[in-house]
N, C-alpha and C positions, 0 to 999 in steps of 0.2 A: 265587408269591404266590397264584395262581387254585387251583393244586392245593392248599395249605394251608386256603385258606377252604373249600374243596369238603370237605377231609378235616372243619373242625371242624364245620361243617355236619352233615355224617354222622354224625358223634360227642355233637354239640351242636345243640337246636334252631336255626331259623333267627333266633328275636328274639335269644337269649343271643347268638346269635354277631356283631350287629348294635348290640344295645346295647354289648358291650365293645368293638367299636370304633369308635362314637362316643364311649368315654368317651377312648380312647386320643388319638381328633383332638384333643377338646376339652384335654384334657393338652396336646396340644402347641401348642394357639393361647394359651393362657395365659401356655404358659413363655415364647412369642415375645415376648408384649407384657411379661411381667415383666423384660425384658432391653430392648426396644425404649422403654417409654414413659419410664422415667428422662430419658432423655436431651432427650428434647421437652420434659418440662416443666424441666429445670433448663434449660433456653434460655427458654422461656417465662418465667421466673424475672428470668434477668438483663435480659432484653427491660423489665419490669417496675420493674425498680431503675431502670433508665439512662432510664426516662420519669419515674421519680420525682425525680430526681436535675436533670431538666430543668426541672421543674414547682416543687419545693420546691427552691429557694434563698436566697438573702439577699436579694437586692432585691427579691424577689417578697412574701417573709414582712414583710420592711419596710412595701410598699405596702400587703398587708393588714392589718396593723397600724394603720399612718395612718387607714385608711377606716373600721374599726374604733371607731379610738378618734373620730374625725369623726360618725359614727351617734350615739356613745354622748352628745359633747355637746349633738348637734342635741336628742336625746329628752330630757337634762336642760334645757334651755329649754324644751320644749314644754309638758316637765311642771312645770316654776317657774310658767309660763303660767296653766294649768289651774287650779293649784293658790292660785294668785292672784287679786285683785279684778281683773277688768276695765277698770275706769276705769285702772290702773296702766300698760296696755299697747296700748287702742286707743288709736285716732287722732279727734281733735277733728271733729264733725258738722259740717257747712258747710253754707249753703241754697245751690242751684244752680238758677239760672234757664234760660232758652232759649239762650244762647250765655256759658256761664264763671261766675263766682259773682261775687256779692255780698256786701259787708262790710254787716253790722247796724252801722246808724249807731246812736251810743249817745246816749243822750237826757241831759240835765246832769238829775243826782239833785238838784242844790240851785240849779239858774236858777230864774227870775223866772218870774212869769206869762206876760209877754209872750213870752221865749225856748219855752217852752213851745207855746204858739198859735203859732207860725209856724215850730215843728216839724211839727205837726201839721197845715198848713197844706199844706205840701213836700210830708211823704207822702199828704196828700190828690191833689194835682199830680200826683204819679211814679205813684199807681194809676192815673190817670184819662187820662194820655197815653198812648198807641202807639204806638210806632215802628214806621212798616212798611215803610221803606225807607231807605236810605243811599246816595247817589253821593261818591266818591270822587276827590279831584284836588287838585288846587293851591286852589278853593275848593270845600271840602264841601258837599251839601245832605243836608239829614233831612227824608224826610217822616213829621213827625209828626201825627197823629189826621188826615191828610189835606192836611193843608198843609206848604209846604216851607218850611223854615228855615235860614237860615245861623250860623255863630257870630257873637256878638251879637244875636241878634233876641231880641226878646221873645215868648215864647209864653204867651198868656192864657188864664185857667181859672176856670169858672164865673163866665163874662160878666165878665170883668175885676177878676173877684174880688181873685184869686191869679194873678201875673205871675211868670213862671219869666223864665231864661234862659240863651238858648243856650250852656253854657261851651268844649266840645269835640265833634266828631263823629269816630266812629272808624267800621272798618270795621261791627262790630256792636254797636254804641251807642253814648250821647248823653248827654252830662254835665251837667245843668243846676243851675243856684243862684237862690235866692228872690233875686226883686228888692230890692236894697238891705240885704240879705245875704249878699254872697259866698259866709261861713263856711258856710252850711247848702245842699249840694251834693245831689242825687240822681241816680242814673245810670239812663235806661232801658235797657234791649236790644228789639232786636230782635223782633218777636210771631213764634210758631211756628206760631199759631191763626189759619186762614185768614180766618176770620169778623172777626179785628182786622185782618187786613191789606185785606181786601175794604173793611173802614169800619163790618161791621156789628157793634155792638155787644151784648154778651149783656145777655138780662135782667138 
């Protein structure tokens, strides 16, 4: 093998004789892999099918399906939504005091005078009271605007003007009804505003 290189040496420069047998190596690492990498990729192949095969089946295509078609309702509501008045789909404004809401007592569109005045009488009463405390037990007390009351007391409003009274005490508020009244009821809660609980009142 030495003596053949040495002879085309002699015969042939030393590139010619070096470039043809790198071309000769290179021939032969090609033919290796034209023979050798078939076979890895058709394993590579079925490696491929038989993940597919695990991945795509029926109950898998079903569940994506379901969730699919679940997306697809949600976005037609959202879009009915959008595409609709407001009023049709929120939810009704509540006023909210310091502890839960309050129902708007509704005023009679067609009572008398005097039903009138001693509407306006109450809500005079229910602005003008505090509650700044409640004990709780077998007999409740409230203290309201500073003084305690039980159910049944009379709690008086602008110097004996306007006479509430005590209907209910609960944990965070106080049910009172115009004297000689029952029907016309107003519920305080609770003050969150230290300056009512303290006694001091705002301008």
């Amino acid at each position: 093998m030495i003596r053949t290189i040495n002879q085309l040496i002699q015969k042939y420069d030393a590139a010619s004789v070096f470039i043809l047998a790198a071309t000769i190596v290179v021939i032969v690492e090609l033919s290796l892999m034209r023979i050798l990498v078939p076979s890895s990729a058709a394993a590579s192949v079925n490696d491929s099918g038989v993940l597919m095969e695990q991945v795509y089946d029926d109950s898998n295509v079903a569940k994506t399906s379901e969730q699919l078609l679940a997306w697809h309702n949600d976005s037609a509501v959202f879009r009915n939504r959008l595409q609709t008045s407001p009023d049709s789909w929120q939810k009704e404004l509540e006023t909210t005091f310091a502890f839960g809401f309050e129902q708007m007592h509704q005023q009679p569109s067609n009572g008398t005078s005097d039903d009138v005045k001693q509407n306006v009488a109450a809500d005079y009463a229910a602005k003008n009271l505090y509650l700044q405390s409640v004990m709780t037990g077998s007999r409740p007390l409230a203290n309201i605007s500073g003084k305690m009351y039980r159910v049944g007391d009379e709690v008086s409003v602008r110097g004996g003007e306007i006479l509430m009274v005590v209907l209910s005490i609960q944990s965070d508020y106080v049910t009172v009804f115009l004297d000689d009244h029952p029907e016309i009821t107003r519920t305080i809660y609770v003050s969150s505003d230290m300056q009512l609980v303290t006694g001091e009142r705002l301008p």
